[in-house]
C-alpha atoms as a printed R data frame, in Angstrom:
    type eleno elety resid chain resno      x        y      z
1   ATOM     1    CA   UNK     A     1 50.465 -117.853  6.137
2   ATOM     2    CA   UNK     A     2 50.107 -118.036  9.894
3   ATOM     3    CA   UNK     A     3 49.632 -114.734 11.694
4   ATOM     4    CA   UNK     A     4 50.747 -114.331 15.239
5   ATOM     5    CA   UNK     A     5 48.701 -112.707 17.821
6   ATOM     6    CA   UNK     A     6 50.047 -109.385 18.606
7   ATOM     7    CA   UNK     A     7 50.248 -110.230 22.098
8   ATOM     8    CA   UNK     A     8 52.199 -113.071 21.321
9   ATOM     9    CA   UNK     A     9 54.776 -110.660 19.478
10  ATOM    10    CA   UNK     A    10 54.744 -108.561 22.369
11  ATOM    11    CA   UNK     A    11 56.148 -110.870 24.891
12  ATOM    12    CA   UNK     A    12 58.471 -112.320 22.760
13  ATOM    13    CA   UNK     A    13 60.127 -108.691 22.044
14  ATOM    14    CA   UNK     A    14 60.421 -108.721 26.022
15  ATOM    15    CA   UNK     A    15 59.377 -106.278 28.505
16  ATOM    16    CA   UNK     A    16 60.888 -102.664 27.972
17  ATOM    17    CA   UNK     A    17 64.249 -102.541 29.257
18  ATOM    18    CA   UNK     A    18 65.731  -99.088 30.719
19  ATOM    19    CA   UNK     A    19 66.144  -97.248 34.017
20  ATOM    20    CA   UNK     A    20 63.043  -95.766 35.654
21  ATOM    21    CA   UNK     A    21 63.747  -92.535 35.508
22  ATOM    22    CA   UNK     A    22 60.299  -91.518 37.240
23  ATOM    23    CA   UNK     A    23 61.702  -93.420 40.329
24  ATOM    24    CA   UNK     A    24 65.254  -92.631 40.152
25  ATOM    25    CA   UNK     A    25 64.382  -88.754 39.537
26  ATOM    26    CA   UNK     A    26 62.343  -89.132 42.696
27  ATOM    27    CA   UNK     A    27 65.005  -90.164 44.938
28  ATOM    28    CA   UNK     A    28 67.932  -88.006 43.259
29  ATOM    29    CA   UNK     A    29 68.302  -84.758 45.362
30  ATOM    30    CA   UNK     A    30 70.535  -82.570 42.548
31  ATOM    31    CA   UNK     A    31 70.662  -82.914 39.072
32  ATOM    32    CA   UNK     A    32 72.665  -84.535 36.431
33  ATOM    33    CA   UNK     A    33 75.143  -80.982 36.037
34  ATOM    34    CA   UNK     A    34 75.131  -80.771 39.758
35  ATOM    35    CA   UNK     A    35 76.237  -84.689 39.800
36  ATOM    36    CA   UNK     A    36 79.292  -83.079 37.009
37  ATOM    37    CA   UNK     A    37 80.317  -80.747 39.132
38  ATOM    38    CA   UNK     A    38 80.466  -82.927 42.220
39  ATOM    39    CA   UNK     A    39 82.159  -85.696 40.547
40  ATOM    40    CA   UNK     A    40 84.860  -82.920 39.066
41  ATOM    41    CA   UNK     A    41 86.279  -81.919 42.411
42  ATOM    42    CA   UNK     A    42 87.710  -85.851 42.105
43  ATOM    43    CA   UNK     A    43 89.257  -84.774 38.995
44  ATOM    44    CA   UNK     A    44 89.447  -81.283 38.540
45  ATOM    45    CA   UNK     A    45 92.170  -80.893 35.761
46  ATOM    46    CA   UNK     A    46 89.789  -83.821 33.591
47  ATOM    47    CA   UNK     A    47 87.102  -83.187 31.058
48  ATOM    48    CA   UNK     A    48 83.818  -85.167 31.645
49  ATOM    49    CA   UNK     A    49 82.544  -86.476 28.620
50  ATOM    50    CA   UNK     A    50 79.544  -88.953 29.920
51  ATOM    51    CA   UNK     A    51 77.167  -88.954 32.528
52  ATOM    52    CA   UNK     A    52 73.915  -90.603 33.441
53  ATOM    53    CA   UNK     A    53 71.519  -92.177 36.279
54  ATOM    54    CA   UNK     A    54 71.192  -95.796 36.533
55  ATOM    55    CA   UNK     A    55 70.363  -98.433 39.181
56  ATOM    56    CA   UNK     A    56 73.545 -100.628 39.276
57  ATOM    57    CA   UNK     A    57 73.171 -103.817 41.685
58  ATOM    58    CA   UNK     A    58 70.346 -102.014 43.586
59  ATOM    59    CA   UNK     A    59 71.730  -98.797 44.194
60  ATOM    60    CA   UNK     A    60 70.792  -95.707 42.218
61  ATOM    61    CA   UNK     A    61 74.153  -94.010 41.117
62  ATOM    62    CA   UNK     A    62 75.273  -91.290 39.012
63  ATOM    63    CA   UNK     A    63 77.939  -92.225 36.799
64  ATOM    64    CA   UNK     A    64 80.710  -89.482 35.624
65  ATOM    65    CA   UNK     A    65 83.429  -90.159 33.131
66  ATOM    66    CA   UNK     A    66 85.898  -88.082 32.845
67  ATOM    67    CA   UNK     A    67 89.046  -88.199 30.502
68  ATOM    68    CA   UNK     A    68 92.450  -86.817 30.271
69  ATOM    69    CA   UNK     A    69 95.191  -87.360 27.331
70  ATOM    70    CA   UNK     A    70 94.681  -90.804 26.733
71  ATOM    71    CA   UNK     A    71 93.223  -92.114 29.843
72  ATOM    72    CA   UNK     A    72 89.804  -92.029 31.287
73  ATOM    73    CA   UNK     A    73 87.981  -92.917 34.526
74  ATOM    74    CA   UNK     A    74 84.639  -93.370 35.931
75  ATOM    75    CA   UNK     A    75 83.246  -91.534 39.126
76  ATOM    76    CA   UNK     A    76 79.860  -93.426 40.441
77  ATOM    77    CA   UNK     A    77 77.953  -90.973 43.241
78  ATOM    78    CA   UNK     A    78 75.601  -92.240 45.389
79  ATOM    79    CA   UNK     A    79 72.023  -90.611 43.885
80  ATOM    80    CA   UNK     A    80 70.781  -89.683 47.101
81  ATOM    81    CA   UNK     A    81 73.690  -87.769 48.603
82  ATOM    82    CA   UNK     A    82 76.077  -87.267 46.561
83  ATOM    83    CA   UNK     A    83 78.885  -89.425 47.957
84  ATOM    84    CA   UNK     A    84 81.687  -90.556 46.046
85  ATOM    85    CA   UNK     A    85 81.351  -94.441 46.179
86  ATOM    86    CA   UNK     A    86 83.689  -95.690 43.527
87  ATOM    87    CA   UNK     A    87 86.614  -94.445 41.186
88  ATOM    88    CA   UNK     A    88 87.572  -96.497 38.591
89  ATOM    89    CA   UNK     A    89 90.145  -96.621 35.209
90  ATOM    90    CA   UNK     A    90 88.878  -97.519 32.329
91  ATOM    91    CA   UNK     A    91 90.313  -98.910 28.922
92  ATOM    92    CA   UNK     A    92 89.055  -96.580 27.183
93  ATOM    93    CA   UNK     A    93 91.342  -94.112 25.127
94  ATOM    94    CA   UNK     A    94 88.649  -90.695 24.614
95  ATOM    95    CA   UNK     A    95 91.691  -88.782 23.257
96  ATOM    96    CA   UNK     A    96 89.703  -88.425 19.997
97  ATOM    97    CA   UNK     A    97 86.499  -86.986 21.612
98  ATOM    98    CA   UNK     A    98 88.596  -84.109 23.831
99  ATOM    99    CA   UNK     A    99 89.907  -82.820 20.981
100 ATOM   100    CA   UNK     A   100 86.996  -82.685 18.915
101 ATOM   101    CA   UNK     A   101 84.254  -81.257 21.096
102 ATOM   102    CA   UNK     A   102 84.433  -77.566 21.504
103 ATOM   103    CA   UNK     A   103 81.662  -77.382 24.445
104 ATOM   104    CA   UNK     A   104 81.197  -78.953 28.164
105 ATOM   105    CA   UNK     A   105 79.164  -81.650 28.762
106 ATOM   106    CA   UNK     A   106 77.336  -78.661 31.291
107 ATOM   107    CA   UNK     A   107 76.995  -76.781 28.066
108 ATOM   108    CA   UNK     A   108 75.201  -79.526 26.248
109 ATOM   109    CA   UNK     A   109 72.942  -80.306 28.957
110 ATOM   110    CA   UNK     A   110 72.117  -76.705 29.149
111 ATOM   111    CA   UNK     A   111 71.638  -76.057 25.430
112 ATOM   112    CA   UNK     A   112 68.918  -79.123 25.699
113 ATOM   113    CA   UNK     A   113 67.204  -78.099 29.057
114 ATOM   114    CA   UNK     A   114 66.415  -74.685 26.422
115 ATOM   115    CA   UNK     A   115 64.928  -77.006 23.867
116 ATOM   116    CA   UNK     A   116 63.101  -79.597 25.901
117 ATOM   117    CA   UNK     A   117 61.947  -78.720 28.985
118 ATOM   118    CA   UNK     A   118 62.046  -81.328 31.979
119 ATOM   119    CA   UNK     A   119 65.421  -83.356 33.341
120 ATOM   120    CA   UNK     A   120 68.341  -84.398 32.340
121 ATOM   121    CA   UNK     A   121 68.956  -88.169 32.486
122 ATOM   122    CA   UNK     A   122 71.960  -88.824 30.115
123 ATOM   123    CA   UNK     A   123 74.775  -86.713 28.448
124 ATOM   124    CA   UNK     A   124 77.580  -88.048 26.208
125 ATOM   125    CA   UNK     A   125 79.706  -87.138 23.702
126 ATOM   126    CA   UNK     A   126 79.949  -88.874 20.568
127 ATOM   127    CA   UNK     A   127 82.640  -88.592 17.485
128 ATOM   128    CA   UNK     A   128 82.596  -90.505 14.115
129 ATOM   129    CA   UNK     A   129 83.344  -90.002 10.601
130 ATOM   130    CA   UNK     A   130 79.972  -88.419  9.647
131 ATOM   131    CA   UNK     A   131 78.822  -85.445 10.128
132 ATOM   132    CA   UNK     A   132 80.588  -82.713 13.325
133 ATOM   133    CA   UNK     A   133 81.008  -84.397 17.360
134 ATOM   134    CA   UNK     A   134 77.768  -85.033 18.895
135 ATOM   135    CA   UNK     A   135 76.509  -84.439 21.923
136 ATOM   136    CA   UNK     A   136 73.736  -86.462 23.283
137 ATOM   137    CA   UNK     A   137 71.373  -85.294 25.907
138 ATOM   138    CA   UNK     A   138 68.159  -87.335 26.985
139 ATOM   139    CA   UNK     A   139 65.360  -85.643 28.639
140 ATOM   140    CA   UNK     A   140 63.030  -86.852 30.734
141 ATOM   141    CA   UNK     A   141 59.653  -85.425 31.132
142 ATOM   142    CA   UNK     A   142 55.639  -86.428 31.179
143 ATOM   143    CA   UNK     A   143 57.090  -90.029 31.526
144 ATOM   144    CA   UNK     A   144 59.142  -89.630 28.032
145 ATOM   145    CA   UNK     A   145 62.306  -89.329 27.163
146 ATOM   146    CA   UNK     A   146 62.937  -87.397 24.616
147 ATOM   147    CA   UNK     A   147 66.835  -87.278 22.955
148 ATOM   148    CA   UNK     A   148 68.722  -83.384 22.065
149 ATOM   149    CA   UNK     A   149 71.616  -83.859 19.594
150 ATOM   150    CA   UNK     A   150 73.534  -81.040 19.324
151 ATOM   151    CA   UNK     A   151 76.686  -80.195 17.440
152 ATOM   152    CA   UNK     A   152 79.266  -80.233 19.890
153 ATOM   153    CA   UNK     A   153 81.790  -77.593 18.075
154 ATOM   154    CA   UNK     A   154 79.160  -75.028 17.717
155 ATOM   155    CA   UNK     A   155 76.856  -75.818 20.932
156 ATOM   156    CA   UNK     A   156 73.485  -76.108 18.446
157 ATOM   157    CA   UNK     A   157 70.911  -78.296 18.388
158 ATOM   158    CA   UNK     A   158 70.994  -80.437 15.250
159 ATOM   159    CA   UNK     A   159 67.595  -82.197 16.158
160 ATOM   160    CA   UNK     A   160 65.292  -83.582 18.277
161 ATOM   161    CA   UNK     A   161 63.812  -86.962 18.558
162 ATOM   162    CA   UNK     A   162 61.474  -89.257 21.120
163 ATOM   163    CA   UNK     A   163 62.893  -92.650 22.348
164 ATOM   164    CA   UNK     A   164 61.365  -95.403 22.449
C-alpha cells in the first residue's frame, strides 16, 4: 500500500471554501438583526426566515428572506450602508417553516448571542421530520465560527457545535 503525503491530501481536498467573515465583519456597519429589521420595512407584513453575509460578485451583501403564505422573496442590502440593492421572488414555497416555528429569526439570533458570545453571521430556519423546527445561528468569533441550534417552538438551545 502506497501512502500519500498529507500535503498531497490537502490540496486535493481544496482550499477552504466560505465567506471571510473577519473581512466582511470589518466593513459591515450594523449587524445581522439590524440588517432584519432594515430589510423588513420592504416587507413589513412577511416573516424572515434566513439571513446571512456573503460576498456575491464582489460586493459584500446581506441577504434577507422573507416569506408569506406560500411565497417568498429575497432582500440583498448593501453591507456597508444598508441600501436596498435587489428584491427578488423566489420558488420557494416556506409555508411549512411559518407555521412551524414559534420564534423570530431576531429571537434566535438573540437566544445564541446569550450562548456564544461574538457575531452573528447566519440565521435560518430549518423543518424536517426529526426532531422540533430548528433554528440555526452561526457565530463568529476569535476567527471561528461556531453553530447555536435551538428549538425553534420553545426558543432553547438544543446544542452547540464548532464548524469546520
Amino acid at each position: 500500500m502506497r501512502l500519500v503525503p498529507l500535503l498531497a491530501v490537502a490540496f486535493l481536498a481544496g482550499p477552504k471554501v466560505g465567506p471571510d467573515y473577519a473581512k466582511l465583519l470589518k466593513d459591515a456597519k450594523f449587524t445581522l438583526s439590524e440588517a432584519v429589521d432594515k430589510a423588513s420595512k420592504e416587507f413589513p407584513d412577511w416573516t424572515p426566515l434566513s439571513a446571512y453575509m456573503e460576498e456575491n460578485e464582489g460586493k459584500p451583501s446581506f441577504f434577507v428572506y422573507f416569506a408569506k403564505d406560500k411565497k417568498t422573496v429575497e432582500v440583498t442590502l448593501d453591507l456597508k450602508d444598508g441600501s436596498v440593492v435587489a428584491k427578488e421572488n423566489q420558488t420557494d414555497d416556506d409555508s411549512k417553516i411559518l407555521s412551524a416555528v414559534k420564534i423570530t429569526l431576531k429571537k434566535a439570533i438573540e437566544v445564541a448571542l446569550m450562548k456564544v458570545p461574538g457575531k452573528a453571521v447566519y440565521a435560518d430556519f430549518d423543518v424536517d421530520e426529526k426532531g422540533p423546527p430548528e433554528a440555526e445561528v452561526d457565530i463568529f468569533a476569535d476567527g471561528k465560527v461556531t453553530r447555536v441550534l435551538i428549538d425553534a417552538v420553545k426558543g432553547e438551545v438544543i446544542k452547540t457545535e464548532n464548524k469546520p
